[in-house]
DRENMARGU-223614 format. One record per residue (C-alpha): x, y, z; residue in one letter. Coordinates in steps of 0.5 Angstrom, whole numbers, padded with zeros to 4 digits, always signed. Layout:
XYZa...
This chain:
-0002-0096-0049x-0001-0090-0055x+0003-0084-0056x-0001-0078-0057x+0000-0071-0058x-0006-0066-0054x-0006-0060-0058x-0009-0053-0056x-0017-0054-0059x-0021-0049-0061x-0020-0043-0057x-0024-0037-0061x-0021-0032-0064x-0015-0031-0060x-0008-0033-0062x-0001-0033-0058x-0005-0033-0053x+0002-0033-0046x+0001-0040-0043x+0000-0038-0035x+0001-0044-0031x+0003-0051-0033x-0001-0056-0029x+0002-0062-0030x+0009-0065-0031x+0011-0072-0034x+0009-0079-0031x+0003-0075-0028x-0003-0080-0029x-0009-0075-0031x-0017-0077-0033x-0021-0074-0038x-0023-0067-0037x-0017-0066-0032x-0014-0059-0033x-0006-0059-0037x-0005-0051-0038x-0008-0044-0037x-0008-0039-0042x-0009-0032-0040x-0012-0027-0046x-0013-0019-0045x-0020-0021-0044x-0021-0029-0040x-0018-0034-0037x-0017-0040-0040x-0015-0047-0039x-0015-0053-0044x-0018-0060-0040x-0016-0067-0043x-0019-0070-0048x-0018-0076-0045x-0015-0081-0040x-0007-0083-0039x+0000-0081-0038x+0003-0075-0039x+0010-0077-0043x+0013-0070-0045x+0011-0063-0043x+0012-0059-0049x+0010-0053-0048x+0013-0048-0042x+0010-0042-0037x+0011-0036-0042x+0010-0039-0048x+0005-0037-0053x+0001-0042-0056x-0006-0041-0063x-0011-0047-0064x-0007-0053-0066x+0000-0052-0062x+0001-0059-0059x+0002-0058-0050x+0004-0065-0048x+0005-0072-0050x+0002-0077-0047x+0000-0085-0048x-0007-0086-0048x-0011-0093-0047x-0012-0096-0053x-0020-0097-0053x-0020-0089-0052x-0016-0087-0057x-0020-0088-0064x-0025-0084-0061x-0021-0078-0057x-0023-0071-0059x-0021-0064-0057x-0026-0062-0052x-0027-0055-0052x-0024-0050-0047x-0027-0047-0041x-0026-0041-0041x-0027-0035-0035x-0027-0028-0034x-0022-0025-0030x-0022-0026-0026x-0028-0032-0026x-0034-0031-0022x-0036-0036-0018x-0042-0039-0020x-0038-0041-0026x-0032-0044-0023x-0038-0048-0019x-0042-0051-0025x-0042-0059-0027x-0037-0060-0033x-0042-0061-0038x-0042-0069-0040x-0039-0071-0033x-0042-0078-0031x-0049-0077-0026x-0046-0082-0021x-0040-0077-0020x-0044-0071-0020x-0049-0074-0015x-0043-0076-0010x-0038-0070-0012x-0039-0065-0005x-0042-0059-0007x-0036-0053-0005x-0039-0047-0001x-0040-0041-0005x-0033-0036-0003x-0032-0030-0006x-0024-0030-0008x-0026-0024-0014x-0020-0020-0015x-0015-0027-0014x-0010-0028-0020x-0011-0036-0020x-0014-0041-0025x-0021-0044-0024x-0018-0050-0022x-0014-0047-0016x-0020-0043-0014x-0025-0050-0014x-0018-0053-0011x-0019-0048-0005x-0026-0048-0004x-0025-0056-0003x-0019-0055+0002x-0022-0049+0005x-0017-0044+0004x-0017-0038+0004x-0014-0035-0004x-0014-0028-0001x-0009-0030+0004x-0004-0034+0000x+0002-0031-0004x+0002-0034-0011x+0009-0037-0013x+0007-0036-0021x+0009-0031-0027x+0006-0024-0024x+0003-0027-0018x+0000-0033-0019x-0003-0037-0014x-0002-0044-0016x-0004-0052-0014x+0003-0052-0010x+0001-0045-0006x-0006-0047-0004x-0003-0054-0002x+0003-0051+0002x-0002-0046+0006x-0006-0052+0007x+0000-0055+0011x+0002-0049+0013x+0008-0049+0009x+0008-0040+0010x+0005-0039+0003x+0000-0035+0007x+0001-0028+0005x+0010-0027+0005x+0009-0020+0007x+0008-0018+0014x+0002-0016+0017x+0003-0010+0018x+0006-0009+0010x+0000-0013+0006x-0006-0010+0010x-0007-0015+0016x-0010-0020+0010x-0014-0015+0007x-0015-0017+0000x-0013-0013-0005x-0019-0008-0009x-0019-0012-0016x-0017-0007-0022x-0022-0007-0028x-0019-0006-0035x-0019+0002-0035x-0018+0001-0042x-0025-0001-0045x-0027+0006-0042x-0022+0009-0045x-0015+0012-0047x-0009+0010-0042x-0003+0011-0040x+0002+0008-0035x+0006+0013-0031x+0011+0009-0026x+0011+0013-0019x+0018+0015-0017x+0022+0011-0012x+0021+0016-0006x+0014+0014-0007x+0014+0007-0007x+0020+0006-0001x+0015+0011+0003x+0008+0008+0001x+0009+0002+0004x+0011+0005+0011x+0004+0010+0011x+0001+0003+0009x+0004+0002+0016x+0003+0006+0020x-0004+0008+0017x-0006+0000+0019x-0003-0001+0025x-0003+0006+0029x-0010+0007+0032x-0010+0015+0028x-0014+0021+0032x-0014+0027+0029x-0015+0035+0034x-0016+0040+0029x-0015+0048+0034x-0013+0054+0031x-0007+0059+0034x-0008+0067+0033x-0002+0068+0030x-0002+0075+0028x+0004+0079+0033x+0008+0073+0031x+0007+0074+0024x+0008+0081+0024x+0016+0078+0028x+0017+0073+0024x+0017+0080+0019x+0021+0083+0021x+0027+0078+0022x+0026+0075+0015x+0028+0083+0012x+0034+0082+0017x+0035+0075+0014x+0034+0077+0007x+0039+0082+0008x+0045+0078+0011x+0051+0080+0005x+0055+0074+0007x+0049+0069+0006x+0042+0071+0006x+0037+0066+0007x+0029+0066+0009x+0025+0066+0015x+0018+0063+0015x+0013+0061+0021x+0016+0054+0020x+0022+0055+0025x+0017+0058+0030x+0013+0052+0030x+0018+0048+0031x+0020+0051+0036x+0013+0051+0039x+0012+0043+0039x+0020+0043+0043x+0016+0046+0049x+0010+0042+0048x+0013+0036+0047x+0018+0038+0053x+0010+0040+0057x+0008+0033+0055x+0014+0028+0055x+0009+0023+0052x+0009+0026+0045x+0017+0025+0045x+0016+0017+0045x+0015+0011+0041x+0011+0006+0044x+0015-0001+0046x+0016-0006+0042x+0012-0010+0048x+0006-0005+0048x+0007-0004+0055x+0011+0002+0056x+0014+0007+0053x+0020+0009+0051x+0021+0017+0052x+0027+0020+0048x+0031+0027+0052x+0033+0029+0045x+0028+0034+0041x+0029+0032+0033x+0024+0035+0029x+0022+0032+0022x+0020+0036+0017x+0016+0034+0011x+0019+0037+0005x+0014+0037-0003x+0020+0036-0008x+0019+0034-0015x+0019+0026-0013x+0015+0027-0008x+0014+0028+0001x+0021+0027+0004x+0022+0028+0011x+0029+0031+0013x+0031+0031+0020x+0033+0038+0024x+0037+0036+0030x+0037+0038+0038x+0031+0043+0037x+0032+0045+0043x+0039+0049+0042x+0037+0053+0037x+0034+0059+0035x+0030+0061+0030x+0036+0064+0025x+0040+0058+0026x+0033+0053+0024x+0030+0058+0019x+0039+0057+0016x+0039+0049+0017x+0031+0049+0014x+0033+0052+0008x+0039+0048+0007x+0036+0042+0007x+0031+0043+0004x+0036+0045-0002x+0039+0039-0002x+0032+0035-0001x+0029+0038-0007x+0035+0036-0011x+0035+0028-0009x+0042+0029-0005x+0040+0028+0003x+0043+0022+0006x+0040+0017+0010x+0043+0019+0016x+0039+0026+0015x+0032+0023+0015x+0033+0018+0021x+0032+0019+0028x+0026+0024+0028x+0022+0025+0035x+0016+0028+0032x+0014+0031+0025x+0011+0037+0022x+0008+0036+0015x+0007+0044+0013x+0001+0046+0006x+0001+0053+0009x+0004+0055+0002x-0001+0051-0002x-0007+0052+0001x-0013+0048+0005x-0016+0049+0011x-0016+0042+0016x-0012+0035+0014x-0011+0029+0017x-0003+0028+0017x-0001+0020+0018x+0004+0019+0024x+0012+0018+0022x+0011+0011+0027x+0015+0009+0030x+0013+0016+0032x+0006+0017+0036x+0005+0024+0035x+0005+0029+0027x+0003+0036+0027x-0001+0039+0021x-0002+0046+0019x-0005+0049+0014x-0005+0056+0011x-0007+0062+0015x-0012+0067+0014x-0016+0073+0016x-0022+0072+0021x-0026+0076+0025x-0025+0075+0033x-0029+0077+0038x-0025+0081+0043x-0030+0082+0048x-0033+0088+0045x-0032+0088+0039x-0030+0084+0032x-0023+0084+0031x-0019+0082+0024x-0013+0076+0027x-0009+0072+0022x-0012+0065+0025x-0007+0059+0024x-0010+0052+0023x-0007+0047+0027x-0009+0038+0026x-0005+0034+0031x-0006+0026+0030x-0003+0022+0035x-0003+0014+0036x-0010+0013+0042x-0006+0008+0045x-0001+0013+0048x-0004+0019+0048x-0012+0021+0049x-0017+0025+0047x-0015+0031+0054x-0008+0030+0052x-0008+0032+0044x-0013+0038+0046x-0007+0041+0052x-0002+0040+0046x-0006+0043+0041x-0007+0049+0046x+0000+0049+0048x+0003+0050+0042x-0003+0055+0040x-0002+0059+0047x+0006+0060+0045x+0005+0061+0037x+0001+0067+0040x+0005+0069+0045x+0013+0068+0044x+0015+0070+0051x+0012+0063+0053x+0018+0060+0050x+0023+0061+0056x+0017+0059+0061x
């Protein structure tokens, strides 16, 4: 056997191409053609076959490394005979992510034999898997499914060793929950936006990546119907009016009153009508868990993004004690300084745009909670009274709810209940 230094053949014009994935390891016995690294440009996928059979001695080249034309990878020891007439075999190369047709294609200068008895795989679809040619042909013949297994390589790249792991049941198969990862739904592939135009990367905020994955949740998990009503809100905002001068003129401490409070207090008499709404499905999925304390998470737009502070036993206060409360906690949300006590513990929630605008929305439930309540702005309408048209200040109500635990009859009765008690105030103490 001869010693002989296996470098990077012609690859184009790419240089210091970053070595993705490294495919064999010293005392491997390889054929020619067999596949020894994967290169990854801005443009293609890459992978550098044999040029002849052997043994793998020394790999000289590491994940991470970046390699040109001409960069010796491994050295191997190669039979004599073929050693005079071993020549760099020109790399294949694929776009990323490679199409199928590709990766199903005969090598080019296979023997017939090999290309009459090798099975043909079946035509699976894996675009938008960050995997190499050879681990997408490998998956094809071991029947594995590339869209659910994790990639244990550089920047999730699924390797040999994962698909034969998931083969095996090894738990290669998507590490993240079902719940979390999307049940197996396979990501949507990305394009380079660059070749369109200019880009920027702008990182999210921490509140939006922590609270991302909990709406990607609770958005797979709970089935989500959405009741849109609308409350006639006119004698209560001539109130709510009233007390906000009083509130704004406090000497000691003023603070402000807005419809929030009396929503609030509304949805405490509705949950109370219909204990369901107060409850979190068990973790048995057969019965439910109904809570005798009436805490009320309230969605807060801060510069970071929604926080959800919880307002406690809603039950026992009023509204000047919940407009004080709000306006604290808000405060101290949109200067990040909430604890995480603050927003725990929630039994229903209110996810307010009056404020900004729009007229109907489909809010996603804080599970483990079953039910969130939305409200857009309010606006003048004509209303017909019997006799005539008269101008009433309309507030648009969207409830979702989980359909496992409350149907369609019981989300229009809270709707109406809330509407009946916003419309009239003395429904409070029924």
């Amino acid at each position: 056997m001869a010693s002989v230094d296996v470098k990077v053949p012609d690859i184009g014009d790419f240089k210091n191409v970053p070595v993705i994935e490294v495919l064999v390891k010293a005392g491997d016995v390889i054929k020619a053609d067999d596949p020894l690294i994967s290169l990854e440009s801005d443009k293609a996928t890459m992978e550098v076959p044999a040029p002849q059979g052997g043994r793998v001695a020394e790999v000289l080249v590491k994940v991470g490394d970046k390699v040109t034309e001409g960069t010796p990878i491994l050295r191997m020891e190669a039979e004599a005979a073929a050693t005079a007439a071993a020549a760099p075999a020109p790399v294949a190369a694929a776009p990323a992510p490679a199409a199928p047709a590709a990766e199903q294609a005969p090598q080019k200068g296979a023997p017939p034999a090999a290309l009459h008895h090798a099975p043909v795989p079946a035509p699976v679809d894996f675009g938008g898997v960050h995997a190499s040619p050879s681990v997408r042909r490998l998956a094809r013949e071991l029947d594995v499914d590339l869209t659910k297994v994790k990639g244990s390589g550089e920047h999730g790249r699924v390797t040999k060793e994962d698909v034969k792991a998931a083969l095996n049941g090894a738990g290669a198969v998507t590490g993240a929950p079902a719940a979390a990862s999307g049940a197996g739904i396979p990501e949507i592939p990305l394009p380079d936006f660059s070749k369109f135009g200019a880009t920027t990367l702008v990182p999210m905020s921490r509140i939006k990546r922590i609270s991302g994955p909990h709406l990607h949740r609770a958005w797979l998990n709970v089935p989500h119907v959405t009741q849109n009503d609308e409350a006639d809100v006119t004698m209560t905002e001539a109130f709510r009016k009233e007390l906000d001068e009083v509130a704004k003129s406090d000497k000691k401490a003023p603070y402000r009153v807005s419809l929030l409070p009396f929503l609030m207090k509304a949805a405490v008499s509705a949950l109370k009508a219909l204990p369901d709404f107060n409850s979190s499905l068990a973790a048995s999925k057969d019965a439910l868990i109904h809570k005798h304390y009436y805490h009320i998470g309230v969605a807060v737009d801060t510069p970071d993004g929604l926080v959800v502070p919880v307002i406690r036993d809603c039950d026992r206060k009023g509204i000047a004690e919940i407009s004080r409360e709000l306006g604290e906690i808000s405060a101290r949300a949109r200067a990040g300084k909430l604890k995480g006590e603050e927003m725990q513990g929630g039994t229903f929630s209110i996810s307010s745009l009056g404020g900004i605008g729009g007229t109907a929305f489909t809010p996603i439930i804080n599970a483990p909670e079953v039910a969130i309540l939305g409200v857009a702005r309010a606006k003048m309408a004509p209303v017909w009274d019997g006799k005539a048209f008269q101008p009433r200040l309309m507030l648009p109500l969207c409830l979702s709810y989980d359909h496992r635990v409350i149907d369609g009859a019981s989300g229009a009765r809270f709707t109406r209940h809330i509407a009946g008690v916003m419309e009239d105030l003395r429904r409070l103490a029924l």
